[in-house]
MARTI-767886 format. One line per 5 residues: for each residue x, y, z of C-alpha. Coordinates in pm, 1 decimal, decimal comma. Layout:
N
X Y Z; ...
REM end
This chain:
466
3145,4 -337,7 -1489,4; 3360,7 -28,4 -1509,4; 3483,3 149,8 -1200,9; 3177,7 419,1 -1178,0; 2907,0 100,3 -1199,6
3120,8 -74,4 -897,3; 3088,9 261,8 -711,3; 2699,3 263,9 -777,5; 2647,3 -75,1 -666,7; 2789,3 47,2 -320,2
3149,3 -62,4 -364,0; 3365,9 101,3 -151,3; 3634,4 278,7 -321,5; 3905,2 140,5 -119,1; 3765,4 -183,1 -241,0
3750,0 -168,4 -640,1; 4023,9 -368,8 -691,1; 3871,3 -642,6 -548,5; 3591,1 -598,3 -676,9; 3705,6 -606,1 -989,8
3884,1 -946,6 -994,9; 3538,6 -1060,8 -792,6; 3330,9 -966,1 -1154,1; 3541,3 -1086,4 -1338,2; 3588,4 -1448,0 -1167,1
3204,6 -1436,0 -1166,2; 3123,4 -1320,1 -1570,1; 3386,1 -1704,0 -1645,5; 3197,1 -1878,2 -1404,3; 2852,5 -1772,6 -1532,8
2982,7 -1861,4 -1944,2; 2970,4 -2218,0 -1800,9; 2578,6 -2187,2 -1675,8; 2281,2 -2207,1 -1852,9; 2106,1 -1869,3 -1908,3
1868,4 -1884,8 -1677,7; 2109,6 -1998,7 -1406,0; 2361,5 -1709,8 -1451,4; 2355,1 -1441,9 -1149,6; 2403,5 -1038,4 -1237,9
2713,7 -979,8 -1075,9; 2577,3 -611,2 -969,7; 2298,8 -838,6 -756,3; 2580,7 -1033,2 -559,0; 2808,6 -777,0 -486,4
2569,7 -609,0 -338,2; 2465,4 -885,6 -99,3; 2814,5 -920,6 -90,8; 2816,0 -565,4 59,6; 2497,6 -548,7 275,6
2613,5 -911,0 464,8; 2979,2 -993,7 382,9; 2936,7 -1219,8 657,0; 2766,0 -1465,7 444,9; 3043,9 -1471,4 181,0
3371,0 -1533,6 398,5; 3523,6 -1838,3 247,2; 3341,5 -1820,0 -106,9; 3625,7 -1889,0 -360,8; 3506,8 -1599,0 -578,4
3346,0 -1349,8 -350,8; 3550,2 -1455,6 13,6; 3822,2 -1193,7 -94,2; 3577,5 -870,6 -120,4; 3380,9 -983,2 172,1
3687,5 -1075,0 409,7; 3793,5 -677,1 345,1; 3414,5 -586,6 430,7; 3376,8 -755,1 710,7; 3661,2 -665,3 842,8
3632,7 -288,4 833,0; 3428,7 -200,2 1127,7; 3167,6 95,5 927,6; 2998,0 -190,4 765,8; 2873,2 -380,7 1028,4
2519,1 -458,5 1051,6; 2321,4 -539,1 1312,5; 2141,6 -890,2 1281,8; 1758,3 -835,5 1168,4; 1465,0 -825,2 1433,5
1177,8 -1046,8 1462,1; 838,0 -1024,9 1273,1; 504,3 -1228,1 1342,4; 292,4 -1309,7 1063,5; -78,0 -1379,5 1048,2
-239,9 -1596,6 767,8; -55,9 -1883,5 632,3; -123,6 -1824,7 245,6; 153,3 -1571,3 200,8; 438,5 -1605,6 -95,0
829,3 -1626,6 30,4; 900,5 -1335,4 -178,7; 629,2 -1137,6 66,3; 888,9 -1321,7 323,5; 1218,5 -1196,1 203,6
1066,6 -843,9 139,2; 1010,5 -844,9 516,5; 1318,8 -965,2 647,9; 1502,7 -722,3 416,5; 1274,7 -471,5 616,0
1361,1 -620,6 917,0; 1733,6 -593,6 862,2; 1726,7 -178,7 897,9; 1922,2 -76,8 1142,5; 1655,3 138,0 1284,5
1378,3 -102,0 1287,4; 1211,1 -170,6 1584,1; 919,0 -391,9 1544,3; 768,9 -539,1 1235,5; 426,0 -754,7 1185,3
272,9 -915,7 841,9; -108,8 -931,8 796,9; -307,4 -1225,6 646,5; -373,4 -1050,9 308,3; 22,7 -981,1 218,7
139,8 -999,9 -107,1; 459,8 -855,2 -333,9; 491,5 -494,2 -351,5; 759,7 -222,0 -361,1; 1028,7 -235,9 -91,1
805,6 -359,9 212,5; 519,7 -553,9 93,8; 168,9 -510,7 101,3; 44,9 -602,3 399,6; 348,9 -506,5 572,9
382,8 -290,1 911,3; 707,4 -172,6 1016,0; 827,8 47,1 1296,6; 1134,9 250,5 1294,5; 1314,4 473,5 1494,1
1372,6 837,7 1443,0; 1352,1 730,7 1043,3; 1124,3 685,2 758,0; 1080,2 480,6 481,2; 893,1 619,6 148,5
818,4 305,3 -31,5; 740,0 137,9 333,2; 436,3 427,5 283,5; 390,1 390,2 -82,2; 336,3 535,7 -416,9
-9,1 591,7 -318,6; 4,9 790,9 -42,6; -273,1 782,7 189,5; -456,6 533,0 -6,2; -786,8 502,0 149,1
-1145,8 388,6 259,8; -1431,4 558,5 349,6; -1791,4 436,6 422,3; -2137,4 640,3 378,8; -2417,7 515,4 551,3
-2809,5 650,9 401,0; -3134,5 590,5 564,9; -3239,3 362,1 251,0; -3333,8 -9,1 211,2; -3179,3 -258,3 -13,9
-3484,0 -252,4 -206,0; -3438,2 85,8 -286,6; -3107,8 -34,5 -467,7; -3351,3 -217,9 -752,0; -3664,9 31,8 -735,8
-3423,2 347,7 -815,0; -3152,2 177,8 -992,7; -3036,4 365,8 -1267,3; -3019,2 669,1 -1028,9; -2768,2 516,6 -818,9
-2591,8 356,8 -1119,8; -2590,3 755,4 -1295,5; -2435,3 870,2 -919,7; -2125,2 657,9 -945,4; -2075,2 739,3 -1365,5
-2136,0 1109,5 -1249,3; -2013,6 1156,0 -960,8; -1601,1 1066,1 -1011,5; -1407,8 969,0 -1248,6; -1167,5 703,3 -1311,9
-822,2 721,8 -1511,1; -443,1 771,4 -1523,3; -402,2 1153,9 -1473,5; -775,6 1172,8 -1565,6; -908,8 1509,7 -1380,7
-1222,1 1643,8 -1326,4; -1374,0 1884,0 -1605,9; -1369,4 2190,7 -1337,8; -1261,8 2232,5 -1009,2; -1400,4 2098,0 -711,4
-1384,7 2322,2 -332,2; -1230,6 2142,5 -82,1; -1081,7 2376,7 260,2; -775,4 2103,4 168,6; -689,0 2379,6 -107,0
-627,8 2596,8 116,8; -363,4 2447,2 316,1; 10,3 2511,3 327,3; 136,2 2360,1 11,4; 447,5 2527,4 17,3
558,0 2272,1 245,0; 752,5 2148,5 56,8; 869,6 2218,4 -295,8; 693,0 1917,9 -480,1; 396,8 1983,8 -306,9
391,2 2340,3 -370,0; 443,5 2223,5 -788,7; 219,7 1995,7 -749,1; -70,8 2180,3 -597,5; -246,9 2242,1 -955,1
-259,1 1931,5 -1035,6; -378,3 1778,4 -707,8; -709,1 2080,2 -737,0; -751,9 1950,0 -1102,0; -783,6 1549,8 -948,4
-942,4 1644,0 -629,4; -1272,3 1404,3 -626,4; -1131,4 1132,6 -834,2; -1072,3 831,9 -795,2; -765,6 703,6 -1026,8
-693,2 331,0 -1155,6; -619,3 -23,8 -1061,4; -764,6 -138,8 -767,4; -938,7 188,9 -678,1; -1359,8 203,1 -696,0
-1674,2 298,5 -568,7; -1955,5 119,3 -519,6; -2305,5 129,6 -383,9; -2424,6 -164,3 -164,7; -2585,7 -296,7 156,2
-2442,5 -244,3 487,1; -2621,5 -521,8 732,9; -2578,0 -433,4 1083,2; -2647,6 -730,1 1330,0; -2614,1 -542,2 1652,5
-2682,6 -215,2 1799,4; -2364,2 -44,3 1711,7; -2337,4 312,0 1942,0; -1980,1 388,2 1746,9; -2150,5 364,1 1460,1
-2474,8 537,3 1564,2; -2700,5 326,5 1360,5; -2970,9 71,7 1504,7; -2950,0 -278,0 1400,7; -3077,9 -339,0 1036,8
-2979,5 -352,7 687,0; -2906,7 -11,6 509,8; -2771,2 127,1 182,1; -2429,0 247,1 179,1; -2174,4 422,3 -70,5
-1764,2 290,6 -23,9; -1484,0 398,9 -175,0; -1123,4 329,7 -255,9; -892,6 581,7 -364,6; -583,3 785,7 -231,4
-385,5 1114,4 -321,4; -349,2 1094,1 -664,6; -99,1 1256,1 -860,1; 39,3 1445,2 -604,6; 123,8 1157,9 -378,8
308,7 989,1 -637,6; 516,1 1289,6 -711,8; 598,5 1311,2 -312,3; 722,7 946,8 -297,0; 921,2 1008,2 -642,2
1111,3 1248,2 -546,0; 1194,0 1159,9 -160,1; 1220,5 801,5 -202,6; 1519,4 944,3 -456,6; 1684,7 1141,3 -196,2
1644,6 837,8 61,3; 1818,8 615,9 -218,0; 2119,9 895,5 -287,9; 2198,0 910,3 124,1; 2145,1 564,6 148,6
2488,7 417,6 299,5; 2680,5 170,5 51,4; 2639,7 -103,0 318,1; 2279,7 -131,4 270,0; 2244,0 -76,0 -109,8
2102,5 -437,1 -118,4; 1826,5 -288,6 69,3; 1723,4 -95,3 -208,0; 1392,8 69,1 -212,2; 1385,0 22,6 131,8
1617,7 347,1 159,7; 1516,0 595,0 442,5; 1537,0 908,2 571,4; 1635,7 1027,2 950,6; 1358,1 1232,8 1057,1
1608,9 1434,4 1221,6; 1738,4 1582,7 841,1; 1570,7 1866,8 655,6; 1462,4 1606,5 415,5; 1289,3 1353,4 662,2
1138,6 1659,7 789,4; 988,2 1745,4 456,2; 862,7 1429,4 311,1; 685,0 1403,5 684,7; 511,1 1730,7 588,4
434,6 1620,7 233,3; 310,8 1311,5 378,6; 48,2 1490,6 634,7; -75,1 1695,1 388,9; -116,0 1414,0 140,4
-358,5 1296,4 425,7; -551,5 1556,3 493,8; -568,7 1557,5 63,1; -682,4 1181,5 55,0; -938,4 1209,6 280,0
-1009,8 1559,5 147,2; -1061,9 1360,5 -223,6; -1336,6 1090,5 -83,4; -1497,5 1364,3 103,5; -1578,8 1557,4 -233,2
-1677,2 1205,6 -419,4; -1896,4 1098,1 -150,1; -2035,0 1468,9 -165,4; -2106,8 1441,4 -539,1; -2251,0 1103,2 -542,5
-2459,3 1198,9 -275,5; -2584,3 1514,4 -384,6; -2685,4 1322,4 -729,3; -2808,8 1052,5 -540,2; -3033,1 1378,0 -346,7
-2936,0 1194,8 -0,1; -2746,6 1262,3 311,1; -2512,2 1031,8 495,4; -2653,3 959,4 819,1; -2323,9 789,7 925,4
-1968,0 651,3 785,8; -1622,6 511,5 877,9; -1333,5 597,7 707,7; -933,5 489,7 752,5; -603,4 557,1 558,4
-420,0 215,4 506,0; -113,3 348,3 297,2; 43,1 552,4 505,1; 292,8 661,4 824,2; 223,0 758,3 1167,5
408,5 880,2 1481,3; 278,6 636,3 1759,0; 375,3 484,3 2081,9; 480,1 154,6 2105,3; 557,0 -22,7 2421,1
629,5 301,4 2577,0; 872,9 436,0 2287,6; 762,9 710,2 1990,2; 817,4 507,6 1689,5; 714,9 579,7 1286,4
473,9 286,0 1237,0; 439,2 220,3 833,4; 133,5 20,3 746,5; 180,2 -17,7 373,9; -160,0 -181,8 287,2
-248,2 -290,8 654,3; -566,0 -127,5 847,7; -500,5 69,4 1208,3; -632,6 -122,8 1457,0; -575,4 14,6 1804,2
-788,4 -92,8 2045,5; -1200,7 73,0 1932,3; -1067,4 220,7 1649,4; -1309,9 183,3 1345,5; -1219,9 78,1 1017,8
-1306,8 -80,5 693,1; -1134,9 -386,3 492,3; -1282,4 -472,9 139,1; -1336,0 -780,0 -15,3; -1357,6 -792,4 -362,3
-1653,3 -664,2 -622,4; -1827,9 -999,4 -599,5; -1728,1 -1058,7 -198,8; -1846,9 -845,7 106,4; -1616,4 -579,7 315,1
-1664,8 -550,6 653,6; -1667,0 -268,8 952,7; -1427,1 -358,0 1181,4; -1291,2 -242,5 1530,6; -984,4 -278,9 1655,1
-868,7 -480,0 1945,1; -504,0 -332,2 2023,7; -284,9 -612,1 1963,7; 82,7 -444,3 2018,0; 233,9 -776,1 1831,9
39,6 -668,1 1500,2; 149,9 -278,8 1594,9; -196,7 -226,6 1639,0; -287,2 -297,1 1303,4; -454,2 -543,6 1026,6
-514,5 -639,6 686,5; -655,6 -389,7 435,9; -870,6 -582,3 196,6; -834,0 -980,7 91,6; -507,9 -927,6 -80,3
-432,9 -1067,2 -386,9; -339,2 -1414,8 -518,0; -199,6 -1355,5 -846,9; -31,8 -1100,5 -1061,7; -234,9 -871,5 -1288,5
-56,2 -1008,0 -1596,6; -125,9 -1400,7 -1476,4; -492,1 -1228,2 -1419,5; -486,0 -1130,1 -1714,7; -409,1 -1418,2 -1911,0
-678,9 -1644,1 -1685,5; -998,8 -1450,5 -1687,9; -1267,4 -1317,3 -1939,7; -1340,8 -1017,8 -1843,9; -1673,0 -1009,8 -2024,5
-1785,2 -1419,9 -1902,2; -1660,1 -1256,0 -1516,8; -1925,6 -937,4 -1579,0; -2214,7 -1177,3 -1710,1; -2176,3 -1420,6 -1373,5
-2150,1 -1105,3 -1154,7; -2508,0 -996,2 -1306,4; -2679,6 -1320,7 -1291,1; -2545,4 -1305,4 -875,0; -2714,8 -987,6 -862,9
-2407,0 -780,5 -888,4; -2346,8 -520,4 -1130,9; -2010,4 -397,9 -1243,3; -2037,5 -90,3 -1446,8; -1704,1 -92,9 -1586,6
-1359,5 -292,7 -1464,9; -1086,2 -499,5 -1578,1; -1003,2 -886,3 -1615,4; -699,6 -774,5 -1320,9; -970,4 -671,2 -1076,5
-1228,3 -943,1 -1111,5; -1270,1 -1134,1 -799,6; -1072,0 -1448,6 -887,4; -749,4 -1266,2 -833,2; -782,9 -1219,8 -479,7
-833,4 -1440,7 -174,8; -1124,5 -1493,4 18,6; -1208,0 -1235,6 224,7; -1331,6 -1474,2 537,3; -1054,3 -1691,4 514,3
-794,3 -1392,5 583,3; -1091,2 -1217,6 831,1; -1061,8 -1550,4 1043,9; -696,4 -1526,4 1041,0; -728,8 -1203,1 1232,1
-985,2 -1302,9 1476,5; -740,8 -1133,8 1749,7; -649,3 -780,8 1558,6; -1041,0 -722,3 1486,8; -1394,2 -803,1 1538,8
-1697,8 -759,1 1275,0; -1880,1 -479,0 1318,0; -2103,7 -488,1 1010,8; -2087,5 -616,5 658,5; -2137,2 -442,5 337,0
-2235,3 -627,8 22,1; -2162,6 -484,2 -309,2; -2463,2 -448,4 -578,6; -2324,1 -155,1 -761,1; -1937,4 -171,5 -857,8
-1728,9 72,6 -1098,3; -1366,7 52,5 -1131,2; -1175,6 209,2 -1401,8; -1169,9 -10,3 -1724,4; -833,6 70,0 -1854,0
-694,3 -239,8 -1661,6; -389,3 15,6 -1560,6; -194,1 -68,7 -1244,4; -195,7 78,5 -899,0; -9,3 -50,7 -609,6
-187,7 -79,3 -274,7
REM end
């Protein structure tokens, strides 16, 4: 490693020579490993950096980390607590969170039954900071979604007028990377303040040209029966069984571009004694940047929601039905809240708000149900929960395991049919949706239940993270 990649890695300049005879003690010691045993030097001097503490007496790395430690700018606090719920969560879901944990600016943290790898803080991961924000604690997908739509109809009308609800979910979005619609859609959205910022402002055409669809990966919409058990007066519908229209998307392009480009700028300020932290850089919300991706984030709301809106509009309007109720929630996303008394920036990347009556809804999977849900305010969780089952495997392990076209045959003879998907979405991948629902018994209670008959995905088997 010359001296520009030491710098990079987070080396302090004052430092190099020591680092220096540190890589080089460490490139002979890993000729004398097996392959898969040898550590990237760039990786431990970077822990090395981050927690020198750990290092003090190491033959090879004690030198580099005695000079850390002892200069006072790179101390770092010791990490806070997080509870978990669920037991069936990997360590690497673990060690994401205690990395996210170890900000100096974190204030409370809380990991939900469904988590599961993802970018920086996992999935399934709420964190709370102070005065600061985290892009990838948000997401690539900002504002990824759910909404409900409730229709005076009866499950049986789901086999008498089937291919008319089947043509309402082929017509009424479409699925794709970058796919857009053929014309534009209205949406007041589009007439917002996109100027913003400046990637917003760019990316305004392209977020008109994608407004009502509904992307790739794990996204879908699906037509299916809600079953209400109880008079529900939040809900405004009797008890009963209806049909109902869910969806899963978020802000598209444009959110993608916002994270991009800020999460950048969070990772070029970030100081060189957290560069282990990595894509858990952040931003002070009291810098013109914080300040901006907060604005890009808001309005990638108000566009997410804006987006299932339109494709609940479409599909209805084919359908030639109006919702007579629905439930909607962002689970991707950032949001200024009180906490024990003190205004904190509560992150729920792929975790459900659940503040005491709020409404939201968690999916299962396209051959499990999802279910209505209302909070219970439980300050340990931050108020929140998980956002769907979560999954259990990798798409590439998924993949490898499953038959996409044996998976769609079972799903039909259960009643279920999936117009179009991929072999990384089929239900298999993810866990059971009751088993993490009763590990939350104290974040939520069941509401109602909605059981999928109707399922399209996108069938390009291309990734999204959420």
């Amino acid at each position: 490693m010359n001296s520009r990649k030491l710098r990079e890695a987070g080396v302090p300049p004052e430092h190099l020579g020591l680092a220096v005879q540190a890589v080089q003690a460490l490139a002979e010691r890993n000729r004398g490993l097996p392959k898969e045993a040898r550590v990237k030097p760039e990786d431990l001097l970077r822990e090395v950096i981050g927690q020198p503490q750990n290092f003090l007496g190491d033959a090879v790395l004690g030198p580099l980390a005695e000079a850390i430690d002892r200069d006072g700018k790179f101390v770092r606090p010791d990490p806070i607590g997080y509870r978990t719920w669920g037991s069936d969560i990997d360590q690497d879901s673990h060690k994401q969170m205690r990395q996210a944990c170890a900000l100096p600016m974190a204030a409370g943290a809380a990991l939900m039954p469904d988590a599961h790898v993802g970018y920086g803080l996992p999935i399934g991961g709420v964190l709370a900071l102070e005065d600061a924000v985290v892009p990838y604690a948000v997401g690539v997908d900002i504002a990824c979604r759910m909404k409900l739509s409730v229709f005076d109809l009866r499950p049986e009308d789901l086999v008498r007028r089937r291919a008319t609800f089947r043509d309402a979910l082929v017509k009424g979005t479409v699925f794709g990377v970058g796919k857009a619609q053929e014309k534009r859609l209205d949406h007041p959205v589009m007439d917002a303040d996109w100027s913003v910022t400046r990637v917003t402002r760019e990316k305004k055409d392209v977020a008109w040209k994608q407004l009502g669809t509904s992307g790739s990966g794990n996204h879908f919409v699906e037509f299916g029966t809600l079953t209400v058990a109880d008079d529900q007066a939040d809900l405004g519908l009797a008890a009963g069984e209806y049909v109902a229209l869910l969806s899963h998307s978020g802000s598209r392009g444009a959110g993608a571009a916002v994270c991009d480009v800020y999460s950048s700028v969070a990772r070029n300020r970030m100081p060189s004694r957290y560069a282990d932290l990595g894509r858990l850089a952040w931003l002070d919300m009291k810098s013109e940047a914080g300040q901006e991706y907060w604005a890009a984030v808001n309005l990638m709301g108000e566009y997410a929601a804006a987006n299932h809106a339109v494709i609940h509009r479409q599909v209805a309007k084919l359908l030639g039905e109006k919702p007579i109720a629905g439930v909607e929630n962002h689970h991707n996303f950032c949001w200024l809240e009180e906490i024990d008394g003190r205004p904190l920036y509560v992150h729920r990347k792929g975790a459900t708000p659940a503040g005491k009556g709020v409404l939201g809804v968690i999916p299962g999977s396209m051959a499990d149900p999802a279910y209505v849900v209302r909070g219970k305010g439980e300050v340990a969780s931050l108020n929140s929960a998980s956002h769907g089952a979560g999954r259990a495997m990798s798409r590439t392990q998924a993949k490898s395991k499953f038959n996409w076209h044996a998976t769609q045959k079972n799903l039909a003879e259960r009643g279920i049919e999936v117009i179009s998907a991929g072999a990384d979405e089929v239900p298999g991948v993810y866990k059971r949706i009751d088993d993490v629902m009763a590990a939350q018994t104290d974040l939520v209670e069941k509401v109602a239940r909605f059981d999928p008959k109707i399922v399209r995905m996108c069938g390009d088997d291309s990734r999204a993270e959420d």
